[in-house]
C-alpha positions in Angstrom: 94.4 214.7 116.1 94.5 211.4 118.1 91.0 210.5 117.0 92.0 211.0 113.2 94.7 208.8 114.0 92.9 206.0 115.5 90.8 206.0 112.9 93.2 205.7 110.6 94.9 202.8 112.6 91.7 200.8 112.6 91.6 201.2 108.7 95.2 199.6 108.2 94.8 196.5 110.5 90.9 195.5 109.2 92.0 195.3 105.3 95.4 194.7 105.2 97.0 194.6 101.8 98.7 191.3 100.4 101.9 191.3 100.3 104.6 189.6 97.3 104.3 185.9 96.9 107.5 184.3 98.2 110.0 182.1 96.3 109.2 177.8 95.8 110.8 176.3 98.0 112.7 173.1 97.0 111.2 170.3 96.0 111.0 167.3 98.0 112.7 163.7 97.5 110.8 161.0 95.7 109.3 158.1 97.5 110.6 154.6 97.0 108.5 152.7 94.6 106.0 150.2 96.0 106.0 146.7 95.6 104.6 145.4 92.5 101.3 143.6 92.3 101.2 139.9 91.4 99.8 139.9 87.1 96.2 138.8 86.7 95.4 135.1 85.5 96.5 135.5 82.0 96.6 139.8 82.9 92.5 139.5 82.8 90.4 140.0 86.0 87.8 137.9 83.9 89.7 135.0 84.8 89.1 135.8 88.5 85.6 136.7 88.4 84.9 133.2 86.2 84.9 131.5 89.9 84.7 134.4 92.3 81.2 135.6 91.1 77.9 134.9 92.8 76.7 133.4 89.3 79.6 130.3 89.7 79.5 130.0 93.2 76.0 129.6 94.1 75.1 126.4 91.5 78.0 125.0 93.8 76.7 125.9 97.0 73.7 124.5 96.3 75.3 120.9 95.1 77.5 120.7 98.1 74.7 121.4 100.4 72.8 118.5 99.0 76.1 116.3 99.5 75.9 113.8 102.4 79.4 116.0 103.6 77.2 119.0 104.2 74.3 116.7 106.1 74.0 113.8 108.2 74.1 114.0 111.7 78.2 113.0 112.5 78.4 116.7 113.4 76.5 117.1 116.2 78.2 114.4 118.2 81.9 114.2 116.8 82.4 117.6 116.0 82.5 118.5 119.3 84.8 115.6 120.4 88.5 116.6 120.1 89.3 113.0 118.6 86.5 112.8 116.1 86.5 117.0 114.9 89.5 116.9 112.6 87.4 115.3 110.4 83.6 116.4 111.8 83.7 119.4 112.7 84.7 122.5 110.0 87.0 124.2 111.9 88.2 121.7 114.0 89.3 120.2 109.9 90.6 123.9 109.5 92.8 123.4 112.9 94.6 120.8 112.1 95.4 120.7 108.7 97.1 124.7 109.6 98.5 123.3 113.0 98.4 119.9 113.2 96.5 119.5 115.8 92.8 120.3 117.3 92.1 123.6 119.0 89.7 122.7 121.9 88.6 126.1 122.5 87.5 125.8 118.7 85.5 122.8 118.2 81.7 122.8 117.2 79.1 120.9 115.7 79.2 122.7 112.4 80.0 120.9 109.1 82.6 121.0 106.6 81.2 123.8 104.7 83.4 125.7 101.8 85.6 127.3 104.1 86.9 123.7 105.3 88.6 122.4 102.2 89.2 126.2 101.1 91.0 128.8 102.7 91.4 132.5 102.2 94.4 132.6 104.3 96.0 130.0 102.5 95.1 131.7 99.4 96.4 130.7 95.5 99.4 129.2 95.7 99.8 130.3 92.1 98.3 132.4 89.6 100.0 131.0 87.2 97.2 128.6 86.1 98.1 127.8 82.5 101.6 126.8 83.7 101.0 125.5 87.4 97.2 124.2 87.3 94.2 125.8 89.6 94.6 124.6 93.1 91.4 126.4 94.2 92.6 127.4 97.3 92.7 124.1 98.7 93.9 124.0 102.1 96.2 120.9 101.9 97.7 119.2 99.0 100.4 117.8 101.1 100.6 113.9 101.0 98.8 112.0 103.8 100.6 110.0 107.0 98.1 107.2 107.7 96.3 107.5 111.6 97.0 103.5 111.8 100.6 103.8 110.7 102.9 107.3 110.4 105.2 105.3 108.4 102.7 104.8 105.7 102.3 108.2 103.3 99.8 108.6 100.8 99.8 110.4 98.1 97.2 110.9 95.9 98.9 112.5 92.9 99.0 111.1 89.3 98.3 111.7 85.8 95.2 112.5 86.0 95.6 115.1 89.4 99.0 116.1 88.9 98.7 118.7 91.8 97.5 116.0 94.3 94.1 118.1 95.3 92.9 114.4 95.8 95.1 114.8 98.7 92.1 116.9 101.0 89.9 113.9 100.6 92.4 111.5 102.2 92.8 113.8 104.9 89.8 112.0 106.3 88.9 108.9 103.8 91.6 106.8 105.8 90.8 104.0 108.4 90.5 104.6 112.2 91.6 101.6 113.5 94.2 98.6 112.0 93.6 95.3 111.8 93.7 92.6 114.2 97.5 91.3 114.4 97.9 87.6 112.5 100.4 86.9 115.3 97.8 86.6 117.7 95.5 83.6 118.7 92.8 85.6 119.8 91.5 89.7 119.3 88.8 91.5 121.8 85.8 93.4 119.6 85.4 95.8 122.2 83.1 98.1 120.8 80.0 98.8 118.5 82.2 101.1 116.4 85.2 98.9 116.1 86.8 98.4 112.6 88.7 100.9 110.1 85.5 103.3 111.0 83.9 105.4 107.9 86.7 106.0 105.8 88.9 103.4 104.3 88.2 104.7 101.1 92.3 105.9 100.2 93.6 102.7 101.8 91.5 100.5 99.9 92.2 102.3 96.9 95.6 102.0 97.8 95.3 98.0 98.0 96.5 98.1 102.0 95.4 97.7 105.5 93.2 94.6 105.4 93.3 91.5 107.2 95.8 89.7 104.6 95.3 85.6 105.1 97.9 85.3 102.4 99.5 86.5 99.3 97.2 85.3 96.9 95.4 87.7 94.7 97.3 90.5 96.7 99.0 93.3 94.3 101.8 95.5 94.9 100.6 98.4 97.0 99.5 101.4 94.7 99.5 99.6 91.6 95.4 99.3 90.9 94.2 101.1 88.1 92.2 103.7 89.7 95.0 104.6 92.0 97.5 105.0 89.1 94.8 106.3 86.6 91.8 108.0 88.3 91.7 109.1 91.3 89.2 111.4 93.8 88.4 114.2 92.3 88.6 113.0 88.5 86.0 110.2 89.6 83.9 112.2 92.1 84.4 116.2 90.6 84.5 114.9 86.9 83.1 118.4 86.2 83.9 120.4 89.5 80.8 119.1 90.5 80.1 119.0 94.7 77.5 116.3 95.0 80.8 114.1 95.2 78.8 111.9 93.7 81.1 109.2 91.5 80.8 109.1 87.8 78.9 106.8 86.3 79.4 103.6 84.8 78.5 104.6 81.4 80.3 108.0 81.8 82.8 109.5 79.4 85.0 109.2 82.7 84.9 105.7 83.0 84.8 104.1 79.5 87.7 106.6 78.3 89.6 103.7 79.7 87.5 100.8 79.7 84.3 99.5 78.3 80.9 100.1 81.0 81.0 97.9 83.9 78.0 98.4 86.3 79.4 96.3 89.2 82.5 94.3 90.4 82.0 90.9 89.5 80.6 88.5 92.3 81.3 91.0 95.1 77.8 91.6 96.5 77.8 87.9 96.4 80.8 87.3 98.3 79.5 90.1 100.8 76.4 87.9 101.5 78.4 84.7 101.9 80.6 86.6 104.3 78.3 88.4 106.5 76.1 84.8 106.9 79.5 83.1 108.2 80.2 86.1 110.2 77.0 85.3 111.9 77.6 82.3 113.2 81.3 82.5 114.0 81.3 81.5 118.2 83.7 83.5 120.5 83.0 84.1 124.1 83.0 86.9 126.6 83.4 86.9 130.4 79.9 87.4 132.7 79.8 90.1 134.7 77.9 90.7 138.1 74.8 92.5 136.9 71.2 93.4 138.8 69.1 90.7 138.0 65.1 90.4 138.1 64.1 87.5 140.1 63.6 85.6 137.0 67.7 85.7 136.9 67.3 88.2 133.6 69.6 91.5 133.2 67.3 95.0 134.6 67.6 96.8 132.5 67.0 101.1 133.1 67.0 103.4 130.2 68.3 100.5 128.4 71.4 99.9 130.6 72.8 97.2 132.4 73.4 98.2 136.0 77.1 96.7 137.0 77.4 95.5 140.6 80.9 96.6 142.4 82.1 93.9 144.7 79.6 94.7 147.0 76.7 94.8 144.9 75.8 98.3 144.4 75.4 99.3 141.2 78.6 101.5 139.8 78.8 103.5 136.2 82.6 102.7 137.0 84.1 100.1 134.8 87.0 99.7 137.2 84.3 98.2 140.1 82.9 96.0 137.1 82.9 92.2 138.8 83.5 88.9 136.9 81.3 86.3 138.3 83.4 83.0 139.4 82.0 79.5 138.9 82.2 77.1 142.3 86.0 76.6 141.5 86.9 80.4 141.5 87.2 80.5 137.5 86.1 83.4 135.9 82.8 82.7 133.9 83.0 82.7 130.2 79.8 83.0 128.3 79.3 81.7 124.5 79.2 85.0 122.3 77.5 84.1 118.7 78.4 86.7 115.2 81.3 88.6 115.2 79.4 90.8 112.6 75.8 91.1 113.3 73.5 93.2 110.7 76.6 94.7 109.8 77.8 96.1 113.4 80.3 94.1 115.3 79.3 92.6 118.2 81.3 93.7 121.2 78.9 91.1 123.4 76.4 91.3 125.8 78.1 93.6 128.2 80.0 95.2 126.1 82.6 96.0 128.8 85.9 94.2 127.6 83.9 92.9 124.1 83.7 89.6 123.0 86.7 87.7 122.0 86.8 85.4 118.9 90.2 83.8 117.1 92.4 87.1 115.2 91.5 85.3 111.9 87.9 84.9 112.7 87.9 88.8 114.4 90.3 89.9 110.7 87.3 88.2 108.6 84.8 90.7 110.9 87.1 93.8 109.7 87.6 93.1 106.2 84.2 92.7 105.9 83.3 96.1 107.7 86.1 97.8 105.5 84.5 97.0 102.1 81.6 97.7 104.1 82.3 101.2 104.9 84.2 101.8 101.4 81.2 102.1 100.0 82.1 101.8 96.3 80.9 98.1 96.2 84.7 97.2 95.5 85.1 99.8 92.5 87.6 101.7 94.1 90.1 98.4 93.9 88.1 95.1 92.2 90.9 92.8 92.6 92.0 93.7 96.4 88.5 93.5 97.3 87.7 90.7 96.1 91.0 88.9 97.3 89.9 90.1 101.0 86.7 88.5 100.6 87.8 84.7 99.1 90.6 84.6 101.5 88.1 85.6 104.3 85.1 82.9 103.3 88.0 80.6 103.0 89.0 81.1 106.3 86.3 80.5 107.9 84.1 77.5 105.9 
C-alpha cells in the first residue's frame, strides 16, 4: 500500500496539470510624451545630406588643404606659444573663441583644420535656412574687439553677408601691434617682427589703424566699397570655395559692381618709392659691450652676439647687457641706416632695445609693412592705401 502510494505521489508532482488563467490585471498609466524633434531643412533629410555627405565634403577638404591656412610652417612655432595659438594653433583657435581665452594644457602645433572655424558642439544655430541663412556651423559670428584697441569692434556684416560669417576671418586678420604714437619725437623698432604683424587685412579694409600724417585722402571709417559692399567670404568663398583664394578681377564677383580692374592704380609704384626712402632713413641705437676679435669685430657663435655683463663675461641675460660710455661717461650711440630693410624692420645691430628713428619716420616703416602684410596690393581699400603711402613718401622726401 505505501509503495502504490508513492508511486502515485511521484506521478502528481512530475506532470503537474495547468491550472485557469487568472484575470488582466489593470493596465498601467501612459508615459509623458517626449520632447519633439527639431523639423528637417525644409522636412527633407536631403537637405542635410547635400553638405554632410562624403561626396561634398571631400572636394572641400581637398581645396582647404591646398590653402596656405592648412600649410606653412606658423604652426610649428606659434601654435605652441600661448600668445601666438589663438590664431596658430587649431585648438588653441577653438579655446578661445568658446572661452575667451587659451587653454595651456591644450596648445599644439596642429593647424586650423575644419574643426577650427566649425564646431559640432556649437552646432546649427538654425535650421531654418530659407528664413535665417546657413551659418555652417561657424564657431563665431560675433563682431570682433580689435587686440590694439577693445574699444574698436568690428563687424563684418552687410548686404552681401547678412549673418556676419565674415566675422571668423577677423578673428585673426587683425593687426598685432598699433602704430607708433604722432605725439612722440621718437619710437624704438625693437624687434624683427615689429609692425601690425600678418593680419591687418579687416582693419585695412576697415580704413583704420595706420600711421595717419593728416586728414587728407582719409575716409570715414567703414565707409570703402568693399567693406560696405563685399566682404570676406563673398570675395574669398564666391562659391564656398576653400582655397580662400580671392576672386578675380574679371570675375562675375567683381564686375557685378564695377568694370575689371587688375590693380590699384600706382600702388606697386608707391611701394617701391617707399621702401627705397625707408632705406635710407638714419636713426641710431646705443652700443653695447660685446666680445670682440682682436680685429675690434663682433664674435660671433652660432650666429650670436655674446653680451658682456659689467665684468665682461658673456651673459644670455639682457638685464647684465652693458652700454659702452665714450671718455666723458656718455652712453655711445651708433648710426642705425633703414628703418625697413628688404621688407623686415630693422631693430639694429644688437637688436637689444632696437634702433630708434623719429615716430613719423618709424609710422612711414609701419604703414609700409601694413600694406605689406595686407597682401591684396591695396584691393581691399584703394583709396586708404594709397592715402598711407603719399602721406608717407611725403613725409619723408
Amino acid at each position: 500500500m505505501m509503495l502504490a502510494s508513492s508511486a502515485l505521489f511521484v506521478n502528481c508532482t512530475s506532470d503537474p496539470i495547468d491550472g485557469k488563467d487568472g484575470a488582466d490585471g489593470i493596465d498601467g498609466i501612459d508615459g509623458i510624451d517626449g520632447i519633439a524633434g527639431i523639423d528637417g531643412v525644409d522636412g527633407s533629410i536631403e537637405e542635410c545630406i547635400a553638405c554632410h555627405s562624403s561626396e561634398h565634403r571631400d572636394p572641400i577638404k581637398a581645396e582647404y588643404l591646398a590653402s596656405a591656412h592648412a600649410s606653412g610652417t606658423s604652426w610649428a612655432y606659434a601654435g605652441t606659444r600661448e600668445g601666438c595659438a589663438r590664431c596658430h594653433s587649431n585648438e588653441g583657435f577653438a579655446d578661445f573663441q568658446s572661452t575667451g581665452m587659451v587653454n595651456p594644457g591644450s596648445l599644439t602645433a596642429n593647424a586650423i583644420s575644419c574643426t577650427g572655424c566649425h564646431a559640432s558642439d556649437v552646432g546649427h544655430r538654425s535650421f531654418d535656412f530659407d528664413l535665417d541663412g546657413n551659418d555652417y556651423a561657424l564657431r563665431t559670428l560675433a563682431p570682433v574687439q580689435l587686440i590694439v584697441d577693445p574699444s574698436i569692434t568690428i563687424d563684418a556684416t552687410n548686404d552681401s553677408d547678412p549673418m556676419g560669417r565674415s566675422n571668423t576671418c577677423v578673428a585673426c586678420h587683425q593687426p598685432r601691434h598699433s602704430a607708433p604714437d604722432p605725439a612722440d619725437a621718437e619710437y624704438t623698432i625693437d624687434s624683427g617682427h615689429w609692425g601690425p604683424h600678418h593680419g591687418p587685412q579687416s582693419t585695412l579694409l576697415e580704413g583704420i589703424e595706420g600711421y595717419e600724417f593728416s586728414d587728407i585722402g582719409i575716409s570715414a571709417a567703414g565707409t570703402a566699397g568693399h567693406k560696405e559692399g563685399s566682404s570676406c567670404v563673398n570675395c574669398h568663398m564666391s562659391s564656398e570655395g576653400h582655397t580662400l583664394e580671392p576672386s578675380t578681377p574679371s570675375s562675375a564677383t567683381c564686375t557685378e559692381c564695377h568694370s575689371q580692374k587688375d590693380e590699384v592704380t600706382g600702388f606697386a609704384t608707391g611701394m617701391a618709392t617707399l621702401a627705397a626712402d625707408l632705406a635710407l632713413v638714419e636713426g641710431w641705437e646705443y652700443r653695447y659691450s660685446v666680445e670682440r676679435d682682436t680685429n675690434g669685430d663682433p664674435v660671433l657663435v652660432d650666429g650670436d652676439l655674446q653680451f658682456l655683463d659689467i665684468n665682461g663675461d658673456v651673459t644670455d641675460d639682457g638685464d647684465m647687457y652693458v652700454i659702452e660710455e665714450d671718455s666723458n661717461g656718455d652712453q655711445i650711440k651708433d648710426v642705425v641706416i633703414g628703418a625697413v630693410l628688404d621688407n623686415d624692420p630693422n631693430p639694429g645691430f644688437y637688436g637689444v632695445i632696437g634702433a630708434t628713428f623719429t615716430s613719423d619716420e618709424a609710422g612711414a616703416a609701419f604703414n609700409y609693412l601694413f600694406l605689406l602684410e595686407d597682401k591684396s596690393n591695396g584691393v581691399h581699400n584703394p583709396n586708404y592705401a594709397k592715402a598711407l603711402l603719399a602721406q608717407s613718401i611725403d613725409a619723408l622726401q
